[in-house]
C-alpha positions in Angstrom: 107.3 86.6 93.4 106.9 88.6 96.2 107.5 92.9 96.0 110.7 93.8 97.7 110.7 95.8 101.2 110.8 99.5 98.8 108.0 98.5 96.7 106.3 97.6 99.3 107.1 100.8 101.1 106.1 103.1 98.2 102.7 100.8 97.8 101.6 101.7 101.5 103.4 105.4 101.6 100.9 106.4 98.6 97.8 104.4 99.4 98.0 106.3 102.9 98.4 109.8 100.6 101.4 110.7 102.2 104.6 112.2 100.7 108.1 110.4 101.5 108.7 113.8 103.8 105.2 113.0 105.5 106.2 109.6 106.5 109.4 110.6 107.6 108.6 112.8 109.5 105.7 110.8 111.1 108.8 107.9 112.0 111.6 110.2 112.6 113.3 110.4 109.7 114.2 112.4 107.2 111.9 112.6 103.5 115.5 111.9 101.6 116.0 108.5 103.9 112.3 107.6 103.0 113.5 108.0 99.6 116.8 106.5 99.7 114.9 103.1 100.9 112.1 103.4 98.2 114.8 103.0 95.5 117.0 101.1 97.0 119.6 103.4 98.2 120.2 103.1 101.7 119.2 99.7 104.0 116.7 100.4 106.9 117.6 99.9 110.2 115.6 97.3 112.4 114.6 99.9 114.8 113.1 102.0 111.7 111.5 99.1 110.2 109.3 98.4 113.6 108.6 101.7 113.4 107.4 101.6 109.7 105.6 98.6 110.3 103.6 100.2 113.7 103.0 103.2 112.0 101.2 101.0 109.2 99.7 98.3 111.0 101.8 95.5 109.4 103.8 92.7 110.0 108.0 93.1 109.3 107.5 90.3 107.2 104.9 91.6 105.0 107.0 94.4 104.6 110.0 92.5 103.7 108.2 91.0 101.1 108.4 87.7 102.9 105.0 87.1 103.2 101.5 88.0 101.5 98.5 89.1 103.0 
């Protein structure tokens, strides 16, 4: 099965060494929005998810959870 969109999230936040603060601030967010996706709080926005997947160098769909790489 593949991870869900705040695993995935978490996965690449922590590998990179960053806090959920770091990264929003990096994407122009807030840390608590970071955080409210990572556990399923609070749905992303398309324009914050091209900007989460720039800022990591992957595809929306990897992301998502829709596809493996």
């Amino acid at each position: 099965m593949n991870n869900s969109f705040s695993e995935r999230l978490k996965e690449l936040r922590t590998a990179k060494g960053l806090t959920g603060e770091e990264l929003g601030k990096a994407i122009g967010v807030s840390g608590a929005t970071v955080s409210f996706w990572e556990n399923r709080k609070s749905d992303i926005k398309s324009e914050n998810l091209k900007k989460l997947a720039e800022f990591f160098g992957e595809s929306i769909e990897f992301l998502l959870g829709i596809k493996d790489y």
